[in-house]
N, CA and C atoms as a LAMMPS dump frame, in Angstrom:
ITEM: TIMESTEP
0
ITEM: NUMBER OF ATOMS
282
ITEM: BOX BOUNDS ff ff ff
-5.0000000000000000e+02 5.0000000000000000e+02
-5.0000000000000000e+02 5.0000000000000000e+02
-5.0000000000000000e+02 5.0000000000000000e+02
ITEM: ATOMS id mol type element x y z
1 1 1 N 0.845 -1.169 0
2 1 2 C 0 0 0
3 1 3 C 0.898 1.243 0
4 2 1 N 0.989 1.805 -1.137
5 2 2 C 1.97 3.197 -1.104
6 2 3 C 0.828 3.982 -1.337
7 3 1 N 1.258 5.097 -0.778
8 3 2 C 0.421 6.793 -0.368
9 3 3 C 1.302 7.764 -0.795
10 4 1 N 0.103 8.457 -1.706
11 4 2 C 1.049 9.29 -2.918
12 4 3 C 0.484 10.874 -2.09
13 5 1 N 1.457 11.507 -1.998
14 5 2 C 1.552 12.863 -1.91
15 5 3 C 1.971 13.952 -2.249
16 6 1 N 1.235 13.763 -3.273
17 6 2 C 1.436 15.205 -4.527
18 6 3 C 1.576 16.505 -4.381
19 7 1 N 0.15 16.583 -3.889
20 7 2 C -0.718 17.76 -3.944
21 7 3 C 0.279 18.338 -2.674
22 8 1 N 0.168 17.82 -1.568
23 8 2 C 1.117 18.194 -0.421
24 8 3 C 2.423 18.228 -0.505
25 9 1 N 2.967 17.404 -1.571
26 9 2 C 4.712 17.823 -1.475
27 9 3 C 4.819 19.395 -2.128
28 10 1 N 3.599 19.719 -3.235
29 10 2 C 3.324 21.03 -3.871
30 10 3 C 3.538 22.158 -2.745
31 11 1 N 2.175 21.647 -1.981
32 11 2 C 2.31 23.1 -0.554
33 11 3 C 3.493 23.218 -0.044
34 12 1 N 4.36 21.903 0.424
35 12 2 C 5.531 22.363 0.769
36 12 3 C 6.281 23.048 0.598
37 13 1 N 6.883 22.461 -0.636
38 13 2 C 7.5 23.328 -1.618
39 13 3 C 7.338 24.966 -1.998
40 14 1 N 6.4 24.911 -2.092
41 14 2 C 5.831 26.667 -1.489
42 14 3 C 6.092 27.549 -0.767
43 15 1 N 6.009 26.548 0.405
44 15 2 C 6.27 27.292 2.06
45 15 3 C 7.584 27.92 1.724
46 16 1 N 8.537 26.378 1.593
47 16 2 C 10.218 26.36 1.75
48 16 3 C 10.573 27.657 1.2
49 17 1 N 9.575 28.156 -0.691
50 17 2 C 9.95 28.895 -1.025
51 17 3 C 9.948 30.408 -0.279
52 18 1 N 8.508 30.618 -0.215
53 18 2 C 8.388 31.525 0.919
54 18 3 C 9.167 31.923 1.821
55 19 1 N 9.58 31.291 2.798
56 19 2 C 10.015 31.358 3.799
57 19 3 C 11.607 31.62 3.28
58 20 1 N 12.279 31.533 2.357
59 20 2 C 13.536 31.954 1.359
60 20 3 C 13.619 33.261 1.397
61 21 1 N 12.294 33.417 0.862
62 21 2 C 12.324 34.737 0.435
63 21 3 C 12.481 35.651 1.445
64 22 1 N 11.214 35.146 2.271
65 22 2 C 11.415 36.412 3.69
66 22 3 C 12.522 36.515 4.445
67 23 1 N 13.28 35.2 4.489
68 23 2 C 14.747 35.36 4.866
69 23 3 C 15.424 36.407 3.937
70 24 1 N 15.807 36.101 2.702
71 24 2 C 16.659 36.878 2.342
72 24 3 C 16.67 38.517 2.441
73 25 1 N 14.988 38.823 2.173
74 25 2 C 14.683 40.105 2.53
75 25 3 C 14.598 40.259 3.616
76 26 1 N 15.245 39.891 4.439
77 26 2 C 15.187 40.095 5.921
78 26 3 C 16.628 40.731 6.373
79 27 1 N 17.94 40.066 5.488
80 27 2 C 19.121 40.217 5.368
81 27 3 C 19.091 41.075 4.519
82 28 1 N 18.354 41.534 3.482
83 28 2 C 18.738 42.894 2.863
84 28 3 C 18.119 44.089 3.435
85 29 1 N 17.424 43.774 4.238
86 29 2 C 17.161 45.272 5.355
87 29 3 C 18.061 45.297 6.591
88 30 1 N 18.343 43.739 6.986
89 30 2 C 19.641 44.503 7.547
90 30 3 C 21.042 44.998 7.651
91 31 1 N 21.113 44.389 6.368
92 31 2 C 22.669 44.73 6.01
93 31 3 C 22.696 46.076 5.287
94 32 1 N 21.143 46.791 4.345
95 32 2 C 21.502 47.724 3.859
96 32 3 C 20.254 48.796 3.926
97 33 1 N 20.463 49.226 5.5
98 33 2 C 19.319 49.916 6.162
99 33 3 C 19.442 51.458 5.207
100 34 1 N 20.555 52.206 5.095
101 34 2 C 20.595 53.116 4.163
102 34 3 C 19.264 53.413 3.46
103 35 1 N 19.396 52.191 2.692
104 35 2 C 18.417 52.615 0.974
105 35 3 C 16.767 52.325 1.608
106 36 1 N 16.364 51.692 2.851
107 36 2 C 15.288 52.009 3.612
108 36 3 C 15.049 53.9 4.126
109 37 1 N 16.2 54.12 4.424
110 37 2 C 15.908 55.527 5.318
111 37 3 C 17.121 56.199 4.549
112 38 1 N 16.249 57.115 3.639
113 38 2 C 17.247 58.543 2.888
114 38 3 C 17.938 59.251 4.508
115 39 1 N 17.582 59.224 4.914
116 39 2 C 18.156 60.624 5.681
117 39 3 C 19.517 59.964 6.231
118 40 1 N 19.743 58.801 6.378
119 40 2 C 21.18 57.991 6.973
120 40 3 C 21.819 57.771 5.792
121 41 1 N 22.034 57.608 4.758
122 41 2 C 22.538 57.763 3.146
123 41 3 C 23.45 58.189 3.443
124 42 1 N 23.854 59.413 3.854
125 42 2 C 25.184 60.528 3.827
126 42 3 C 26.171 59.577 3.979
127 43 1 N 27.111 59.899 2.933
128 43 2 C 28.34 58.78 2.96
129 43 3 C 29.352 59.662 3.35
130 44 1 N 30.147 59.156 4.608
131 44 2 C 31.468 60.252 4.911
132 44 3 C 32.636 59.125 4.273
133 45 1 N 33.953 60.06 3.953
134 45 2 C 34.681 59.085 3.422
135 45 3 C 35.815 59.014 4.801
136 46 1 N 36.489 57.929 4.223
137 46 2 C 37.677 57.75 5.345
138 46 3 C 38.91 59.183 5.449
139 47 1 N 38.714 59.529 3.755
140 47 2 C 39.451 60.557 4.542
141 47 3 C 39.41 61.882 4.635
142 48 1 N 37.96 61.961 4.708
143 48 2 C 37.297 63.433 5.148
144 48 3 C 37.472 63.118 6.971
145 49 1 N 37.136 61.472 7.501
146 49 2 C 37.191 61.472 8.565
147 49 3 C 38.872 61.591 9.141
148 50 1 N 39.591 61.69 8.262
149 50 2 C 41.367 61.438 9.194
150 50 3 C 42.163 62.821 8.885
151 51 1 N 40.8 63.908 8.138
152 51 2 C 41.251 65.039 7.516
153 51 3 C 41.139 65.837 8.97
154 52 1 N 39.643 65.72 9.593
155 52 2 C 39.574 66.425 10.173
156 52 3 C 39.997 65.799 11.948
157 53 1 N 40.58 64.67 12.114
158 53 2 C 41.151 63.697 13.089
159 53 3 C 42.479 64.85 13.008
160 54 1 N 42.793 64.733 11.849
161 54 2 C 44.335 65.426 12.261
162 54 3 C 44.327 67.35 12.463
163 55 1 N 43.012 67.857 12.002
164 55 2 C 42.63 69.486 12.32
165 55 3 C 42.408 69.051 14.226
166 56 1 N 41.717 68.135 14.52
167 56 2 C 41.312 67.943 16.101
168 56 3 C 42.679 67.935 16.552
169 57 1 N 43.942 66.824 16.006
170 57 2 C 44.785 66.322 16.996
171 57 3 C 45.706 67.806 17.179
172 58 1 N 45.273 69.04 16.444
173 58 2 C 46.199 70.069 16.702
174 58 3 C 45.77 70.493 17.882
175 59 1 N 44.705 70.097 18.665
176 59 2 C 44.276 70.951 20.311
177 59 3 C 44.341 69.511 21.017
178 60 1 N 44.872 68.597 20.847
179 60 2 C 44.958 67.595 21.233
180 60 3 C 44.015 66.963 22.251
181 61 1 N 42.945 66.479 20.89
182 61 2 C 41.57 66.226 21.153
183 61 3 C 41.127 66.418 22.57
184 62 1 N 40.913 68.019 22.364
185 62 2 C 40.192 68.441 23.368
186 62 3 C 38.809 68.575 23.048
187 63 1 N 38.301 67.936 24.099
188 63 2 C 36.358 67.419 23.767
189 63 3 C 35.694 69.013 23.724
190 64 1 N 36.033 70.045 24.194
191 64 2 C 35.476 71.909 24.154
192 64 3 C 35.736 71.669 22.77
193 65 1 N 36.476 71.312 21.988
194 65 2 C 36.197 71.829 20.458
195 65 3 C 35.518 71.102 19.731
196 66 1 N 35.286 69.764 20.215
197 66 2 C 34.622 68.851 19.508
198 66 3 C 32.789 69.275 18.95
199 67 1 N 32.65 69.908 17.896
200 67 2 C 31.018 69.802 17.694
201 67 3 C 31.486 70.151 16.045
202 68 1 N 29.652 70.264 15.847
203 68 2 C 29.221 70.142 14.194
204 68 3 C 29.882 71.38 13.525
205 69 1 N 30.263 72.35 14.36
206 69 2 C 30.89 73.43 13.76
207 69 3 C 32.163 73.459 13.584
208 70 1 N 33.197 72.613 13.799
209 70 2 C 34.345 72.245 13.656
210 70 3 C 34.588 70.84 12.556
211 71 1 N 34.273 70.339 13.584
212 71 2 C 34.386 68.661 12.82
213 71 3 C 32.942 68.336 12.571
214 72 1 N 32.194 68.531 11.005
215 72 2 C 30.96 68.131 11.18
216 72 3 C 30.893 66.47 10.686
217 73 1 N 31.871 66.075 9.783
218 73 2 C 32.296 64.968 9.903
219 73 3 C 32.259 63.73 10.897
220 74 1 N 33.146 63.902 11.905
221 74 2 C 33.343 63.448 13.249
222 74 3 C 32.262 63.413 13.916
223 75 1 N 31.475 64.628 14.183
224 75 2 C 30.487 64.766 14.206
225 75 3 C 29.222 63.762 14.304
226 76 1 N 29.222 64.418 12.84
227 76 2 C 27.564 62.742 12.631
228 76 3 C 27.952 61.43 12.649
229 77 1 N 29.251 61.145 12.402
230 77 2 C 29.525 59.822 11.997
231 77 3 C 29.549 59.215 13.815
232 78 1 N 30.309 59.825 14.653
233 78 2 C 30.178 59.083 16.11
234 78 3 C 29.458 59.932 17.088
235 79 1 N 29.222 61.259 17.123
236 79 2 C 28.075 61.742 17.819
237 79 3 C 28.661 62.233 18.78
238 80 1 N 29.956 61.518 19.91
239 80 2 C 30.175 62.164 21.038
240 80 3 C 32.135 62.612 20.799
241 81 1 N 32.19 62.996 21.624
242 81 2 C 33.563 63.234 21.541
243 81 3 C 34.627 62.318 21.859
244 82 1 N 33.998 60.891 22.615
245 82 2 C 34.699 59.819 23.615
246 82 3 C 35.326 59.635 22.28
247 83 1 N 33.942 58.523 21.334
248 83 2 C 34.186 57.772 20.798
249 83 3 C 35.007 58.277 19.802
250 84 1 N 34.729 59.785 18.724
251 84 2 C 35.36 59.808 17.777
252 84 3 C 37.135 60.448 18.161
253 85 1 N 37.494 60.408 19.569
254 85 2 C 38.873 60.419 19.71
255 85 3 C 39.521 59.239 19.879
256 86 1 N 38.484 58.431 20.103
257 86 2 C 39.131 56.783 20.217
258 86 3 C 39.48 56.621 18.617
259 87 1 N 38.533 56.779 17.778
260 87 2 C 38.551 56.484 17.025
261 87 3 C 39.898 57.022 16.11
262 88 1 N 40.13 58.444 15.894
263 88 2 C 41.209 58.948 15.839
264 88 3 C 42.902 58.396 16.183
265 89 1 N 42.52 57.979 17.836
266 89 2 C 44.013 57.632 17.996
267 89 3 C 44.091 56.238 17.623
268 90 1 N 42.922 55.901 17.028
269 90 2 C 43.834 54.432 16.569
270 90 3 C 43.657 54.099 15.351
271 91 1 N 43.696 55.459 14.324
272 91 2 C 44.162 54.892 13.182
273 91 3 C 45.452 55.248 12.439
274 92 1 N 46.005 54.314 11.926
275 92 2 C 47.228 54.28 11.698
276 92 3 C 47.955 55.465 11.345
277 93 1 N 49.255 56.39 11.502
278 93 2 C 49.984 57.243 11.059
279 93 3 C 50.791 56.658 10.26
280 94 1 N 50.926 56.658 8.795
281 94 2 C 52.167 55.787 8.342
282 94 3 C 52.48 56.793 7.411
């Protein structure tokens, strides 16, 4: 007595696909939140950011100078002054 399942290996097959899909679009919103939300788009480059790392390291990243009117760069990209002097002293001088 064999039992044929057609119609149901069909639905399966469906699901599996489904469920592909919503994965993958699941990984392309999170890997490329950007093209969801214009306003985060702004691309800073690396060395607009080490342009103005080295205008900061002349007051030797003192956090009083740190804002959007100096470094607007630095700025949006890390927000506080901790991080974007961390960030600063550890990239390479060569």
């Amino acid at each position: 007595m064999k039992i044929e399942l057609k119609g149901i290996s069909l639905q399966i097959e469906a699901i599996v696909i489904i469920a592909i899909c919503i994965i993958v679009l699941a990984i392309i919103i999170l890997f490329f939140p950007g093209i969801f939300n214009p306003a985060t788009s702004a691309i800073i480059s690396e060395g607009d950011l080490e342009k103005e790392c080295m205008e900061w390291q002349k007051y030797d990243y003192n956090h009083e100078y740190f804002s959007e009117v100096f470094y607007p760069k630095l700025k949006a990209k890390f927000n506080n002054a901790s991080a974007a002097e961390l960030y600063c002293t550890s990239i390479s001088k060569e």
